[in-house]
N, CA, C and O of each residue as an XYZ file, in Angstrom:
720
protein
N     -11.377     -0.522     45.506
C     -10.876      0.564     44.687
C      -9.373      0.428     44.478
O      -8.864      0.490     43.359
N      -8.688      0.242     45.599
C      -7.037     -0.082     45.390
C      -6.958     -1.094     44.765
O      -5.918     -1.012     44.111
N      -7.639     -2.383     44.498
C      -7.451     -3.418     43.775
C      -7.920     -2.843     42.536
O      -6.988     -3.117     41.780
N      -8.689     -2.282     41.921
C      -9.004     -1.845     40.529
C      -7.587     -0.893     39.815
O      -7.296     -1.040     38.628
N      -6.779      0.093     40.759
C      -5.673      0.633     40.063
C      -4.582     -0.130     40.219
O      -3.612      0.105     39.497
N      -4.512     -1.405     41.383
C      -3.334     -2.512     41.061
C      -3.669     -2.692     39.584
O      -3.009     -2.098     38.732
N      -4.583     -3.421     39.293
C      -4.513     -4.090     38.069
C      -4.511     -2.954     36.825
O      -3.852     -3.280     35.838
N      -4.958     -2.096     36.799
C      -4.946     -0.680     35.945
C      -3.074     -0.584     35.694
O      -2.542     -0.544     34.585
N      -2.369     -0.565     36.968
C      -0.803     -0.623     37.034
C      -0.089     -1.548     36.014
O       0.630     -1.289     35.048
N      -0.608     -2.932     36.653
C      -0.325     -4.163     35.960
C      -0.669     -4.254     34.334
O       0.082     -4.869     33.577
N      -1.774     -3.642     33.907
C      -1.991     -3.903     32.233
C      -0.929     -2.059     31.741
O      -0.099     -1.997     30.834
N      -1.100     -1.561     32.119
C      -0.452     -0.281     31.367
C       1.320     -0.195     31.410
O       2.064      0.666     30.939
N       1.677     -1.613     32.269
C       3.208     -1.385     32.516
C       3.683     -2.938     31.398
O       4.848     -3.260     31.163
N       2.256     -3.785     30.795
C       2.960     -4.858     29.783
C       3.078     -4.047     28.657
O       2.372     -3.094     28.328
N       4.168     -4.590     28.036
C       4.641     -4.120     26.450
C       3.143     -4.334     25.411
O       2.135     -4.933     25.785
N       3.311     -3.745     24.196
C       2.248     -3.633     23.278
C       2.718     -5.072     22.679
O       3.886     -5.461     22.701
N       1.565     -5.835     22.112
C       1.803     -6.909     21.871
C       2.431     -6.543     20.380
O       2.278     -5.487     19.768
N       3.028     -7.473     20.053
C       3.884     -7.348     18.468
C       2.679     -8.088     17.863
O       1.892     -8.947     18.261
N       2.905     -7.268     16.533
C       2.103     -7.866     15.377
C       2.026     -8.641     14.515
O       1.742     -7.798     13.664
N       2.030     -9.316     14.110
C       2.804    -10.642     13.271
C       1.725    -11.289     12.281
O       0.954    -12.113     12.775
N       1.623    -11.017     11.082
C       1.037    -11.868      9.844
C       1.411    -13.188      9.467
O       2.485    -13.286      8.872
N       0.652    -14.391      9.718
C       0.291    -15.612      9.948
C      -0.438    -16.217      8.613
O      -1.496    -15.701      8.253
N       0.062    -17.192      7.956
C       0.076    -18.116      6.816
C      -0.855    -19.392      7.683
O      -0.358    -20.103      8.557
N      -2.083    -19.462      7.279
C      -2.572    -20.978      8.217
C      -3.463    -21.553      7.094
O      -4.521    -21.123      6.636
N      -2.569    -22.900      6.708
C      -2.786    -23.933      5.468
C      -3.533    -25.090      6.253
O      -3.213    -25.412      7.398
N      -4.368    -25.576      5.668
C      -5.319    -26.741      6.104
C      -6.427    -27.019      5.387
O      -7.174    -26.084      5.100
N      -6.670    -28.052      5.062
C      -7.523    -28.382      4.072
C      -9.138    -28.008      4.678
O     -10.221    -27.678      4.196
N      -8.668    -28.232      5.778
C     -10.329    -27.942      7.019
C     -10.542    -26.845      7.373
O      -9.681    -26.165      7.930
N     -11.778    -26.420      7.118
C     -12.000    -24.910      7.414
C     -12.119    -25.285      8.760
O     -11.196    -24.854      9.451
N     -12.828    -25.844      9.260
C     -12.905    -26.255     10.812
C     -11.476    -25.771     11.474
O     -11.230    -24.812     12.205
N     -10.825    -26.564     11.061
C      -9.016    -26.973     11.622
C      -8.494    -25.627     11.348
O      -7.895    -25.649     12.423
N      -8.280    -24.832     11.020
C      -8.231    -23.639     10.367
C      -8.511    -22.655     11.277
O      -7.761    -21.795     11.738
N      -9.846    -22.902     11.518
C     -10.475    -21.815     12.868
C     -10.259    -22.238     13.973
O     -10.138    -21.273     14.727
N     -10.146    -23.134     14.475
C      -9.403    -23.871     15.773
C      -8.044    -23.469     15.967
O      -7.944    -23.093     17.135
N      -7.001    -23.377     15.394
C      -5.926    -23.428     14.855
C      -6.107    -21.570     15.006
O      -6.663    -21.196     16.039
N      -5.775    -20.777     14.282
C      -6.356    -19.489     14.787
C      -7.135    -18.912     15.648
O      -6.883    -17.709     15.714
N      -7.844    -19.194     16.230
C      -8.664    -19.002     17.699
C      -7.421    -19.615     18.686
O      -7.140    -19.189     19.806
N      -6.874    -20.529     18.095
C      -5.998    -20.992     19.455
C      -5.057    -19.734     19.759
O      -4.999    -19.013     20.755
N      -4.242    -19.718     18.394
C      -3.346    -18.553     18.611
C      -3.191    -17.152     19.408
O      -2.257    -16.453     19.802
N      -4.318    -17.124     19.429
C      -5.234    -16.208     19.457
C      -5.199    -16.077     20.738
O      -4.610    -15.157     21.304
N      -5.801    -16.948     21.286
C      -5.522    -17.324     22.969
C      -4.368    -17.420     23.315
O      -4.283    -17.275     24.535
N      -3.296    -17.619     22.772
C      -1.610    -17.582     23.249
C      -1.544    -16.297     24.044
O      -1.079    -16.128     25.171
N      -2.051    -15.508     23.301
C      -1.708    -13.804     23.814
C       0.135    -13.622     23.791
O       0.900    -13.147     24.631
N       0.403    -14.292     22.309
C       2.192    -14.410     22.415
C       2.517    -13.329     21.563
O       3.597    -12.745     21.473
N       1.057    -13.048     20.708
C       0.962    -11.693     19.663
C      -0.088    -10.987     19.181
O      -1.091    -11.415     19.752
N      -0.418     -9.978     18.293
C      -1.729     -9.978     18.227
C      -1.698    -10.418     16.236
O      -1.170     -9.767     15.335
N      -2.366    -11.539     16.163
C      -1.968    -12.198     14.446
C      -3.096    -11.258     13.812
O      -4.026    -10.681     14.374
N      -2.712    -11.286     12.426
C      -3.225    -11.558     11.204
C      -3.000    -12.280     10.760
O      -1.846    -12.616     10.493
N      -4.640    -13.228     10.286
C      -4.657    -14.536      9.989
C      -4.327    -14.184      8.103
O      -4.631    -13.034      7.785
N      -3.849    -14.935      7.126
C      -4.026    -15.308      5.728
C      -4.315    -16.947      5.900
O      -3.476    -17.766      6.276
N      -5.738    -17.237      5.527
C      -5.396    -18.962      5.130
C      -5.570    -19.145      3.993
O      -6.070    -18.261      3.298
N      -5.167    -20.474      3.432
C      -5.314    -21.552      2.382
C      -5.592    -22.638      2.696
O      -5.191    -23.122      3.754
N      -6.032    -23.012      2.200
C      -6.988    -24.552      1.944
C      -5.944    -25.684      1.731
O      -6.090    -26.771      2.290
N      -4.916    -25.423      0.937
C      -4.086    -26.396      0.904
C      -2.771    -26.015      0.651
O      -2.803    -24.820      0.357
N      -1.439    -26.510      0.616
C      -0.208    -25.969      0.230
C      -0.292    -25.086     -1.593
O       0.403    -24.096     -1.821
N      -0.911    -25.479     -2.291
C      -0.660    -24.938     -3.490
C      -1.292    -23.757     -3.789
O      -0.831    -22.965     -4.611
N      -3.137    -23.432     -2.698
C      -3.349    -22.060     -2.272
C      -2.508    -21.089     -1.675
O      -2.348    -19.888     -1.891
N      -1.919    -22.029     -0.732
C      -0.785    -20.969     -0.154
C       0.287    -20.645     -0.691
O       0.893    -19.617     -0.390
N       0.587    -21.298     -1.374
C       1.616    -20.842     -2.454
C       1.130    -19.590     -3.324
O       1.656    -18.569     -2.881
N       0.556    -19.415     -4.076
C       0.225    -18.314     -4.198
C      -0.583    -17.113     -3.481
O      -0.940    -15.988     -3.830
N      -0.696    -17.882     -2.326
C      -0.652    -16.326     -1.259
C       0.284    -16.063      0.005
O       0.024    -15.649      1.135
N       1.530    -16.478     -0.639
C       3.105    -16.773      0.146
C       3.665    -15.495     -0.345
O       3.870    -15.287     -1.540
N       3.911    -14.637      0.603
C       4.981    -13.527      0.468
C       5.455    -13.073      1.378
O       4.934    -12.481      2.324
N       7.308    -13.504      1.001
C       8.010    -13.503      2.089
C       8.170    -11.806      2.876
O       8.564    -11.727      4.040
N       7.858    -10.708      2.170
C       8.107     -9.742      3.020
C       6.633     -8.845      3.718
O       6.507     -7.698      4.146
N       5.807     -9.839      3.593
C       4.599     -9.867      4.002
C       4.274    -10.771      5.673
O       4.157    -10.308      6.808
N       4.212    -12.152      5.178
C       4.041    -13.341      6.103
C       5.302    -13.194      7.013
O       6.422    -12.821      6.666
N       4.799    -13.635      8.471
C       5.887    -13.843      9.550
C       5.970    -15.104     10.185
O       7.050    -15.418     10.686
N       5.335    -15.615     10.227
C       4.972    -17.104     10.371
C       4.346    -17.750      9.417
O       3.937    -17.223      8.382
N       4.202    -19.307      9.810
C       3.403    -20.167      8.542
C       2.984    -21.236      9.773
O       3.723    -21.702     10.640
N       1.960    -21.401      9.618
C       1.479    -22.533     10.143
C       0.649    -23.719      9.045
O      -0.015    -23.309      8.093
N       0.778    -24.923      9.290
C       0.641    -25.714      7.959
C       0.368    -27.345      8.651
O       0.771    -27.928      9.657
N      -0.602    -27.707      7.427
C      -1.275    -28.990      8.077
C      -0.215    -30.238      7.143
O       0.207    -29.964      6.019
N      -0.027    -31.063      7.567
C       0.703    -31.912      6.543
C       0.274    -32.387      5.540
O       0.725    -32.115      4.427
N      -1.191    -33.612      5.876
C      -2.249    -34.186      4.624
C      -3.013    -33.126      3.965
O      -4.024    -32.653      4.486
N      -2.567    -32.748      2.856
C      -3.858    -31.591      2.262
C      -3.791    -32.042      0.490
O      -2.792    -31.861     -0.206
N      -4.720    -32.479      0.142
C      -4.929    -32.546     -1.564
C      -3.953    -31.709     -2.087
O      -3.468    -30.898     -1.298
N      -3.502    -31.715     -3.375
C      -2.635    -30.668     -4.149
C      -1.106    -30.955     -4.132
O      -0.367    -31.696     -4.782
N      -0.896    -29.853     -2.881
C       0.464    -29.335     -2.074
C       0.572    -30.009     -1.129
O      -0.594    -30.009     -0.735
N       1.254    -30.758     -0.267
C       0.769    -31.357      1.147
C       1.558    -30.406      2.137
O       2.306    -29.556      1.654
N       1.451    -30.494      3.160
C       2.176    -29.577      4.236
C       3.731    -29.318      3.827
O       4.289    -28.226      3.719
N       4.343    -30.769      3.605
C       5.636    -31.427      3.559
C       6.400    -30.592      2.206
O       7.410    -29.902      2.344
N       5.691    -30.816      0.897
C       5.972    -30.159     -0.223
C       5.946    -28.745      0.255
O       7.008    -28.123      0.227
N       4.891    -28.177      0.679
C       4.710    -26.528      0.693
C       6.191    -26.162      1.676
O       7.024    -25.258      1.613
N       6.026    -27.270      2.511
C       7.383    -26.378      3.501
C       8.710    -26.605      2.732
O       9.670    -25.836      2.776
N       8.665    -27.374      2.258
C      10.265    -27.696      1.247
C       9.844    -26.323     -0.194
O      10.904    -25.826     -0.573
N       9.072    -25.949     -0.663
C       8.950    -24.952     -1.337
C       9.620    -24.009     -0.815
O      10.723    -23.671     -1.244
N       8.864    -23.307      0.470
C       9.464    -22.315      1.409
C      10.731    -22.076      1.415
O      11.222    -21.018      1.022
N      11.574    -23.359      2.008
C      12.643    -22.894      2.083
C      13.622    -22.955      0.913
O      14.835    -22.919      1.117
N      13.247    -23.021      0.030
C      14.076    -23.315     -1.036
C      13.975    -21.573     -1.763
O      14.405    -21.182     -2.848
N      13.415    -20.988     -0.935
C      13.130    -19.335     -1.169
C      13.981    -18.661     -0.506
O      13.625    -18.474      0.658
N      15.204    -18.114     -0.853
C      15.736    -17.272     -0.238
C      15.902    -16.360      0.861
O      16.655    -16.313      1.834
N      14.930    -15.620      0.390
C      14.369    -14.650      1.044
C      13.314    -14.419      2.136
O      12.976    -13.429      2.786
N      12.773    -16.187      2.079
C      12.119    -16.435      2.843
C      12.523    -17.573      4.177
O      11.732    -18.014      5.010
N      14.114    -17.889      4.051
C      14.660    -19.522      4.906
C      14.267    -18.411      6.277
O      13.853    -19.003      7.274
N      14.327    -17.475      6.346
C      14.104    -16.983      7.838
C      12.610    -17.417      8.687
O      12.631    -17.800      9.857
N      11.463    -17.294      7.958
C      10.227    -17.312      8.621
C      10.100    -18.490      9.076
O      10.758    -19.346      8.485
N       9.438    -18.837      9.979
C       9.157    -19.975     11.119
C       8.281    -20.829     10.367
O       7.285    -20.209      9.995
N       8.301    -22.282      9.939
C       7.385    -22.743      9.825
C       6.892    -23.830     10.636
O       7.752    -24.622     11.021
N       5.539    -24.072     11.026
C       5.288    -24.777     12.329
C       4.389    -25.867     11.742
O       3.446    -25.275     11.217
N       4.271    -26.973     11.616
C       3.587    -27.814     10.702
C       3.016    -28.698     12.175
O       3.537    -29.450     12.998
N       1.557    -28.069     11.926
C       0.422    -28.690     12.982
C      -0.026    -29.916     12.091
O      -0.278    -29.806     10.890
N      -0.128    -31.545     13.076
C      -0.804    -32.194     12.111
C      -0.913    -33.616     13.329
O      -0.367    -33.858     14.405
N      -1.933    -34.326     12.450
C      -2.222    -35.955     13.062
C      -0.820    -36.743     13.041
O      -0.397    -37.425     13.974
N      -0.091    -36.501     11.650
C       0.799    -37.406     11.755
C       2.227    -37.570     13.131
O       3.383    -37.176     12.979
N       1.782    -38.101     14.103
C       2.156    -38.769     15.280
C       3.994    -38.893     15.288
O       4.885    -38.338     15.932
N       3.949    -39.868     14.269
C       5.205    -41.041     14.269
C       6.780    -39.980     14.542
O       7.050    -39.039     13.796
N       7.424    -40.283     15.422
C       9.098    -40.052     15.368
C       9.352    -39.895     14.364
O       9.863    -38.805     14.106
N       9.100    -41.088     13.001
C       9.228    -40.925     11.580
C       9.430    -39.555     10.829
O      10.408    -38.909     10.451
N       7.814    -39.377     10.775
C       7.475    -38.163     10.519
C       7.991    -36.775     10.943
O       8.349    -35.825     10.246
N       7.940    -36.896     12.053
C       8.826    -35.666     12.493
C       9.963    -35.386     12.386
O      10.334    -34.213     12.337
N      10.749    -36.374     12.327
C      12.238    -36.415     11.979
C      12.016    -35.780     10.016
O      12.518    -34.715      9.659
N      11.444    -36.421      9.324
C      11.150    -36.091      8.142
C      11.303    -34.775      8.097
O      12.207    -34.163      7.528
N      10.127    -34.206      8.891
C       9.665    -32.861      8.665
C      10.985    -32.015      8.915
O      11.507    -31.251      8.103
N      11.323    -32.238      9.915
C      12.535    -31.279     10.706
C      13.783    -31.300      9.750
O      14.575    -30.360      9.816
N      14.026    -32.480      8.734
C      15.404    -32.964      7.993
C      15.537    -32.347      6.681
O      16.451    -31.844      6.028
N      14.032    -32.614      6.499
C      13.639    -32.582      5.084
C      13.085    -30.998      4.530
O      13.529    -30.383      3.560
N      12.101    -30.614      5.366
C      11.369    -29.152      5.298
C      12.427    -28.181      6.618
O      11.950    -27.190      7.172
N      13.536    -28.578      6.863
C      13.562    -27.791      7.832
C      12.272    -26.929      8.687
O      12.173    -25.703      8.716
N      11.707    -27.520      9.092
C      10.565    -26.480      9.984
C      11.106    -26.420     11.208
O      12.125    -26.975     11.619
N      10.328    -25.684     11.787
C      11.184    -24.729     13.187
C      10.429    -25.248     14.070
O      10.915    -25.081     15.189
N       9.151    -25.980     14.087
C       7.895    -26.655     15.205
C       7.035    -27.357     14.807
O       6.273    -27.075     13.882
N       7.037    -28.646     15.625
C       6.027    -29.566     15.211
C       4.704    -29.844     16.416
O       4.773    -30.275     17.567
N       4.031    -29.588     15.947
C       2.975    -30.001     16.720
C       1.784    -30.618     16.403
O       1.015    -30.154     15.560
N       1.482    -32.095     17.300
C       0.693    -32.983     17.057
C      -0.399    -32.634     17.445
O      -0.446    -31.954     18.470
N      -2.175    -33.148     16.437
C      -3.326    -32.673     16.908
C      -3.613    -34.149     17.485
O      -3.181    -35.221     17.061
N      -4.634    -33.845     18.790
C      -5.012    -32.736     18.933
C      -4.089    -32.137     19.932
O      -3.196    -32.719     20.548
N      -4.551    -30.480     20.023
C      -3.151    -29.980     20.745
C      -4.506    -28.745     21.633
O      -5.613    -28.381     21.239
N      -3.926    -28.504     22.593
C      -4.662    -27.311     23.554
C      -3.240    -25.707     23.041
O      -2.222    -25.722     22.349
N      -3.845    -24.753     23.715
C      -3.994    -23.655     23.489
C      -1.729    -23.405     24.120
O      -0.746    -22.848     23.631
N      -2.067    -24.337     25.550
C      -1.109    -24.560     26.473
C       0.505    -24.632     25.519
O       1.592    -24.070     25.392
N      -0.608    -26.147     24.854
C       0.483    -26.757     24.059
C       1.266    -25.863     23.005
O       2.490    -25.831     22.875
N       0.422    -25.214     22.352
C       0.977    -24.077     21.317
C       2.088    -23.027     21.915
O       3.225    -22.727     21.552
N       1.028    -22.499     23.270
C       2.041    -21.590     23.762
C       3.809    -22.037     24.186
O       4.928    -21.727     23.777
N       3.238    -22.901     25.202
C       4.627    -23.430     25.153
C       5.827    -23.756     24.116
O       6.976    -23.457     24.441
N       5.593    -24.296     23.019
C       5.669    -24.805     21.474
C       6.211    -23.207     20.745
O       7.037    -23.271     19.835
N       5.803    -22.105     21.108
C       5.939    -21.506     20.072
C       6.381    -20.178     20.887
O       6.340    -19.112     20.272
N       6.822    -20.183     22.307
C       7.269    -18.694     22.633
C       8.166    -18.632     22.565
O       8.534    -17.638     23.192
N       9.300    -19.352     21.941
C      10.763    -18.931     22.103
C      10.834    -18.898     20.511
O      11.931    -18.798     19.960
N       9.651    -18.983     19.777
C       9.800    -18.969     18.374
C       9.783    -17.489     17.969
O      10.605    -16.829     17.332
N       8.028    -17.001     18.796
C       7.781    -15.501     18.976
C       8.922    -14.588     18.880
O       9.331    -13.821     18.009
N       9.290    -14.908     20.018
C      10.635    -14.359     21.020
C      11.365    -13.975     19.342
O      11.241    -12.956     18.662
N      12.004    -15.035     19.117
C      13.259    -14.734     17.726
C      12.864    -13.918     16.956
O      13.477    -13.015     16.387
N      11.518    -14.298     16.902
C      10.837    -13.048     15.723
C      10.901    -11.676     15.959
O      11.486    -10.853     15.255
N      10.226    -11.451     17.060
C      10.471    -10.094     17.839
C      11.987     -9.336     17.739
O      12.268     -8.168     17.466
N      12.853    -10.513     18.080
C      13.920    -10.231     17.958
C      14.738     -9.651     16.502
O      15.234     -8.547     16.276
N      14.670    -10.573     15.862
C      14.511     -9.907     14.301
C      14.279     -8.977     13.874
O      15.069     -8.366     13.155
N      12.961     -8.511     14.221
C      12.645     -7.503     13.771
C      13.176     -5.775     14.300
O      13.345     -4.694     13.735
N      13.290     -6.294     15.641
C      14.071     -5.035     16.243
C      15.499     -4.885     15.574
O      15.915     -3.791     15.192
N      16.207     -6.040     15.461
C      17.431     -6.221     14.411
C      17.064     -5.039     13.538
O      17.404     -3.866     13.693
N      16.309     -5.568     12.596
C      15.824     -5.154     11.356
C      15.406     -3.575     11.239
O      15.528     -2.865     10.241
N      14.922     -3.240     12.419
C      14.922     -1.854     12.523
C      15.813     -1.018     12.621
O      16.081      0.055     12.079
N      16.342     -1.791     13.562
C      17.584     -0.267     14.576
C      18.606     -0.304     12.907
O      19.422      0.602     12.742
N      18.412     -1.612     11.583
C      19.512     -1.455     10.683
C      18.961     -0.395      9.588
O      19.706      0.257      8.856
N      17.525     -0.317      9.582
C      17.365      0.298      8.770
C      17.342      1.857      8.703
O      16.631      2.448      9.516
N      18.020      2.515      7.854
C      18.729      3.835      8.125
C      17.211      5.011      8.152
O      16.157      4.612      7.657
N      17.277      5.966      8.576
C      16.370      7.153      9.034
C      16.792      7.973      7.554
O      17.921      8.010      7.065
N      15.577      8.593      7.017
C      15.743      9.244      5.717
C      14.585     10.268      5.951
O      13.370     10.091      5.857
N      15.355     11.478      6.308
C      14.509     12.610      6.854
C      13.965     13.490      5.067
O      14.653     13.772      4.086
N      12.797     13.634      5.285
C      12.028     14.373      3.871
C      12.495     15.620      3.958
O      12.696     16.236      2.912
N      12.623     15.922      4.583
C      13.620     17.375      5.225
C      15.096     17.970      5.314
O      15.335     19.029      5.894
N      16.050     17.199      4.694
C      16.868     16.850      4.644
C      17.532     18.414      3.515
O      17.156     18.681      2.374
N      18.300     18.974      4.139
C      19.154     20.226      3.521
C      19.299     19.796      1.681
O      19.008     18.690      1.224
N      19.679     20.669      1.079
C      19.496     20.557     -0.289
C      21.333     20.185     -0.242
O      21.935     20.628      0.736
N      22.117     19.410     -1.270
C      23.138     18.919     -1.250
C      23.876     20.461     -1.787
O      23.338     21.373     -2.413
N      25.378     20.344     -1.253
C      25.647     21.856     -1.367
C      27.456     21.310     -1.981
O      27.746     20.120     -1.860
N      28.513     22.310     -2.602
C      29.210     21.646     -2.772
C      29.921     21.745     -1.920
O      29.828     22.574     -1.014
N      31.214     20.480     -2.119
C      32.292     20.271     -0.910
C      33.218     21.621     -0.642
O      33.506     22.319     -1.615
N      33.663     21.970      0.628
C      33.991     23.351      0.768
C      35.464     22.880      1.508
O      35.835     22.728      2.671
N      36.014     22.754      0.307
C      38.089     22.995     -0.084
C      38.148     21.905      0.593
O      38.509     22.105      1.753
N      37.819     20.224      0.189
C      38.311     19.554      0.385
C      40.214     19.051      0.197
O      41.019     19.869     -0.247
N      40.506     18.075      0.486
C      41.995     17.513      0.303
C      42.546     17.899     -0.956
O      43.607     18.507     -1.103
N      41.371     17.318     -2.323
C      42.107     17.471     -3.394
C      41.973     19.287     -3.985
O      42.774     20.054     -4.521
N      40.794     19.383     -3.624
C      40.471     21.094     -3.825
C      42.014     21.811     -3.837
O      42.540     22.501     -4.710
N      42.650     21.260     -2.197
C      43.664     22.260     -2.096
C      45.191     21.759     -2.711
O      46.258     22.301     -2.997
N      44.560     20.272     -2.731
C      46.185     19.762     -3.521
C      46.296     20.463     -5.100
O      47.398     20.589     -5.635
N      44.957     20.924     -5.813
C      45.009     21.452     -6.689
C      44.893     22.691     -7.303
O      44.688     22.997     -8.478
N      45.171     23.777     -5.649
C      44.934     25.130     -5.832
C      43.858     25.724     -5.458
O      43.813     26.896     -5.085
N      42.969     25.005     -5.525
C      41.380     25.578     -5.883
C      40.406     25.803     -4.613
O      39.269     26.275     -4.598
N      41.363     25.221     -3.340
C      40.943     25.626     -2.048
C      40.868     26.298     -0.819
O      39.986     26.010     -0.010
């Protein structure tokens, strides 16, 4: 019984997981659901998945004040990973979101590419475990989280309730001009 309210202690004293809407491009529906189920298992957030099939699907279901991440395969018909992430950032409004380009391609080459060229924020080679992601992607989380609390505490409080505007009562010039 004391071991059932330890752990009762232990889950009601972790933070609520943050929420985060997730871009996952891959030509493989397979790879796709692997790839999301993994995340999933991170327990780094609780996602909403959006996928596309390839970079040029996701392109038109890319919106930067929507999506918080992007996860993206490199080889895909159309768009390839590489193009879609150089799209991204060439978006303003969007150079902030993380993009993490999961893929076969191995080589130093490549990755250097990716990182130079697409600026992406994480590379990770398949195949990859659940481990690998987590590790790979909690200090990515982390920034995000971070951001967003940014993003809050800036955005100003606008009460519906708010007194009806009344006029100024004998300001500076009021009285420099008599009238206060």
């Amino acid at each position: 019984m004391l071991e059932t309210a330890q752990h009762d202690e232990k889950s009601e004293s972790k933070e609520p997981k943050m929420k985060l809407k997730a871009l996952v491009v891959d030509d493989s529906k397979v790879m796709r659901s692997l790839v999301m189920s993994s995340l999933t298992k991170t327990e780094l957030a609780e996602f909403d998945f959006v996928e596309a099939a390839d970079g040029s699907d996701a392109m038109n279901l890319f919106d930067p004040d929507l999506i918080n991440i992007v996860f993206a395969d490199w080889n895909m018909p159309q768009l390839n990973g590489l193009e879609f992430a150089r799209h991204i950032r060439s978006i303003r409004s969007a150079s902030h979101i993380p993009i993490v380009m999961i893929t076969s391609e191995n080589s130093q080459d490549k990755q250097n590419k990716a990182y130079e060229e697409a600026r992406i924020s994480c590379y990770i080679t398949k195949p990859f475990t659940v481990e690998d992601m987590k590790e790979k992607l909690t200090q990515i989380i982390e920034d995000i989280s971070k951001r967003q609390k940014m993003n809050q505490a800036v955005l100003p409080v606008i009460s519906s309730k708010a007194p009806p505007p009344t006029k100024p009562a004998g300001g500076f010039f009021s009285k420099l001009l008599g009238k206060g």
